[in-house]
C-alpha positions in Angstrom: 0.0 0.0 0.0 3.0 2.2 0.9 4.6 1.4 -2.5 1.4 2.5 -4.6 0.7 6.1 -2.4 4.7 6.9 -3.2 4.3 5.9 -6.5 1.2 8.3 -7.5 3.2 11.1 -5.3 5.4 10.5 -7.7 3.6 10.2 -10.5 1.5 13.1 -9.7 5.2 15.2 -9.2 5.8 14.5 -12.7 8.9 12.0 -11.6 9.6 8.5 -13.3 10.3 5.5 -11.7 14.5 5.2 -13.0 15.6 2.1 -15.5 17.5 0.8 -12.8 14.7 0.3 -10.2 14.4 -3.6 -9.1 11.3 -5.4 -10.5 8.5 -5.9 -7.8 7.0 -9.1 -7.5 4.3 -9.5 -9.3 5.8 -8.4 -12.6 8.0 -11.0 -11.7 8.3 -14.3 -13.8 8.1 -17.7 -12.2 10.4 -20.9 -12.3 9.7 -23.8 -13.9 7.2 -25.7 -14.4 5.1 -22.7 -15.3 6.1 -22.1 -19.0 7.4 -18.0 -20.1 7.8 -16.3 -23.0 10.7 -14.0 -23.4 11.8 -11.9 -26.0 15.4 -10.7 -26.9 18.4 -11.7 -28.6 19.9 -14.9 -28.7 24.1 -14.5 -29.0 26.5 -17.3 -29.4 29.0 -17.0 -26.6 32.6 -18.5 -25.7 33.6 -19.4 -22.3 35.5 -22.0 -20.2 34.7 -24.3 -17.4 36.4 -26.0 -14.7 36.8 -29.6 -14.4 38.0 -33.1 -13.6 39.9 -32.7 -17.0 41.1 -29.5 -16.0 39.9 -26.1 -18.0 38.1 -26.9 -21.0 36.6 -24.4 -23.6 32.7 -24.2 -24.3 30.1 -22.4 -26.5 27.0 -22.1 -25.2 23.7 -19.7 -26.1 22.4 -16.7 -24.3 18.9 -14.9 -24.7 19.8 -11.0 -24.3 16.7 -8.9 -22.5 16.1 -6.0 -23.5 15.2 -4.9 -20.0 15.4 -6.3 -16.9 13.2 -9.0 -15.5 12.9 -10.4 -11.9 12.6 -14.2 -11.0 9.9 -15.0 -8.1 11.6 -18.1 -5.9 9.8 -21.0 -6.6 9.2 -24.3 -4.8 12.7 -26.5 -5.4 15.3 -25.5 -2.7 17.5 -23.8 -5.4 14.7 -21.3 -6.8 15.7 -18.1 -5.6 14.2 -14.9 -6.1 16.4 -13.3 -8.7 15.6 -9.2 -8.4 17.0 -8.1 -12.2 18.8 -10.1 -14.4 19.4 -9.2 -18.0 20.3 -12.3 -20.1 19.9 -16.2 -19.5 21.4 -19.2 -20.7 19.6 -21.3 -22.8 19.6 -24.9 -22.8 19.4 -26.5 -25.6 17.8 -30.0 -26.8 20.5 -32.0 -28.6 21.2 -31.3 -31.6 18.7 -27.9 -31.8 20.6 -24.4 -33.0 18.4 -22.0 -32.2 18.2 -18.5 -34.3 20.7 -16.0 -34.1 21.6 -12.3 -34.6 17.5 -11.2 -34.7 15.0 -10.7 -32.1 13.0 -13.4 -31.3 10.0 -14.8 -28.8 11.4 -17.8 -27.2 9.3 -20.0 -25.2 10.6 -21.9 -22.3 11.0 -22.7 -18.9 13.3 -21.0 -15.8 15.6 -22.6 -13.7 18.0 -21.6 -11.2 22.0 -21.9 -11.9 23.6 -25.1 -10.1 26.8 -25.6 -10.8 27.1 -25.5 -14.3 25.1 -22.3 -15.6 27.0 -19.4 -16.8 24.0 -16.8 -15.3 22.0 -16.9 -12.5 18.8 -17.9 -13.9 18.7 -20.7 -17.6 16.4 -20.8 -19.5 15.3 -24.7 -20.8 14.8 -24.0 -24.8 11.5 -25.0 -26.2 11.0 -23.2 -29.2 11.6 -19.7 -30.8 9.8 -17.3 -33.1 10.5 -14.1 -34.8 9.0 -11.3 -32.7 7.8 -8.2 -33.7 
C-alpha cells in the first residue's frame, strides 16, 4: 500500500520510476514448471569451465533482454528470487541451433544456476519465433 501512495506522489510530481529500479513481484516471472515467453536476442558465446579434466573451452547460447526482469523463488530449494537479471542461458535440446543475430520470442521454462550455468537464472529452450 505504501509502495502505490509513493508511487502516484510521484507520478502526480511529474517524476519517473529510474531504468535501474528492481522489479516488484508481481511483474516477476516464475520458475519452472510454469512455462514463459521471453523476447530478446539470442548470441552465441565462448567461455570455459572448470573440471576433472582440468579447464576446458565451451560455446553455449544466451537470450539477451532488452530490459530487466525479476525471478519469483519458486518451490525447489535452489529457486531463488532473482531481483533483475538481463540475459539467460539457454539450454538446448541435442542437436537444436536455435536463431541468431535477430529478435526473437522464445518459449521456455526457468531454472536456477547449479553448478554449471554461466547466469543466474537458464532458461530450458523449447521453441523460438520471430517477434515483432
Amino acid at each position: 500500500m505504501l509502495f502505490r501512495i509513493l508511487l502516484l506522489a510521484g507520478v502526480a510530481a511529474g517524476t519517473a520510476i529510474p531504468a535501474w529500479a528492481p522489479a516488484w513481484a508481481h511483474d516477476c516471472q516464475p520458475y519452472q514448471p510454469e512455462p514463459v515467453i521471453l523476447t530478446g536476442e539470442i548470441t552465441l558465446q565462448h567461455g570455459t569451465r572448470s573440471g576433472a579434466k582440468g579447464v576446458t573451452k565451451e560455446d553455449y547460447y544466451v537470450l539477451t533482454l532488452p530490459q530487466m526482469i525479476c525471478v519469483a523463488g519458486g518451490t525447489a530449494e535452489t529457486d531463488e528470487d532473482v531481483e533483475s537479471i538481463d540475459a539467460l542461458q539457454l539450454k538446448l535440446p541435442q542437436g537444436v541451433k536455435p536463431p541468431l543475430g535477430r529478435r526473437v520470442a522464445v518459449t521456455g521454462t526457468l531454472f536456477h544456476r547449479l553448478a554449471d550455468g554461466h547466469t543466474d537464472v537458464l532458461l530450458t529452450y523449447d521453441s523460438a519465433k520471430p517477434a515483432p
